[in-house]
C-alpha positions in Angstrom: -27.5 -21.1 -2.8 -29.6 -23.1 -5.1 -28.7 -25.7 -7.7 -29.5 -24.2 -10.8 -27.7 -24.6 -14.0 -29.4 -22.0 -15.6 -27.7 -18.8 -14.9 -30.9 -16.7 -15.3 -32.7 -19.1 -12.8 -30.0 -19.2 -10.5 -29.2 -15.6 -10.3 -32.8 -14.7 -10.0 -33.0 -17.4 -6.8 -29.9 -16.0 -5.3 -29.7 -12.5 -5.7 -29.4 -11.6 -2.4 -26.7 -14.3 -1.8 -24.6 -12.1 -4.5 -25.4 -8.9 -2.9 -24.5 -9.8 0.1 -21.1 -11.1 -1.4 -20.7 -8.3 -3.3 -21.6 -5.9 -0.2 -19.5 -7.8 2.7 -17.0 -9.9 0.7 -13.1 -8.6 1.0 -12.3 -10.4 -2.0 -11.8 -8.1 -5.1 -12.5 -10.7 -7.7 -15.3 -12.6 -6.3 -16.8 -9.6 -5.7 -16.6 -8.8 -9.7 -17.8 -12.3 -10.5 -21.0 -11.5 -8.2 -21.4 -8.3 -9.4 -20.6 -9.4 -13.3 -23.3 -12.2 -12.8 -26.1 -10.0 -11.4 -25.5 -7.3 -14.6 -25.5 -10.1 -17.3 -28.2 -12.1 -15.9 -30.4 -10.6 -13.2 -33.1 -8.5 -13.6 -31.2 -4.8 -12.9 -28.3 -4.1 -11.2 -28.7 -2.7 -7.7 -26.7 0.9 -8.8 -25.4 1.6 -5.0 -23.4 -1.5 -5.2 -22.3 -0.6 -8.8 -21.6 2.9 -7.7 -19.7 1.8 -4.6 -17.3 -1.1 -6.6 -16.5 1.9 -9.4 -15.2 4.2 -6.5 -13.4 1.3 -5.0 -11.8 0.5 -8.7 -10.8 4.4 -9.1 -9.3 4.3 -5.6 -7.6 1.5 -6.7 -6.2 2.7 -9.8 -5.1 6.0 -8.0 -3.2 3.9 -5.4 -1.0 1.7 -8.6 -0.6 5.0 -10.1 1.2 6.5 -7.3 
């Protein structure tokens, strides 16, 4: 990943470093740093990871609920 203190800069030169940790990464909250990062400051949101960490927060709130 680069060195960029810009966040638009840096998100832009390491998008697919965040989709990948997003995608692969077992780590709940990193993976909603990633994913929060790429919404506020990248171009678009890639919607199948968006999609798929929604259905993982449902199944999550299903399983506390129970």
């Amino acid at each position: 990943m680069s060195e960029s203190t810009d966040p638009d800069v840096y998100v832009r030169q390491n998008k697919e470093s965040l989709v990948r940790v997003i995608k692969h990464s077992n780590d709940e909250f990193v993976r909603a740093l990633c994913l929060a990062a790429l919404v506020k400051y990248g171009e678009e949101p890639p919607e199948a990871v968006v999609e798929k960490d929604i259905n993982r927060l449902d199944q999550l709130r299903e399983s506390l609920d129970q």
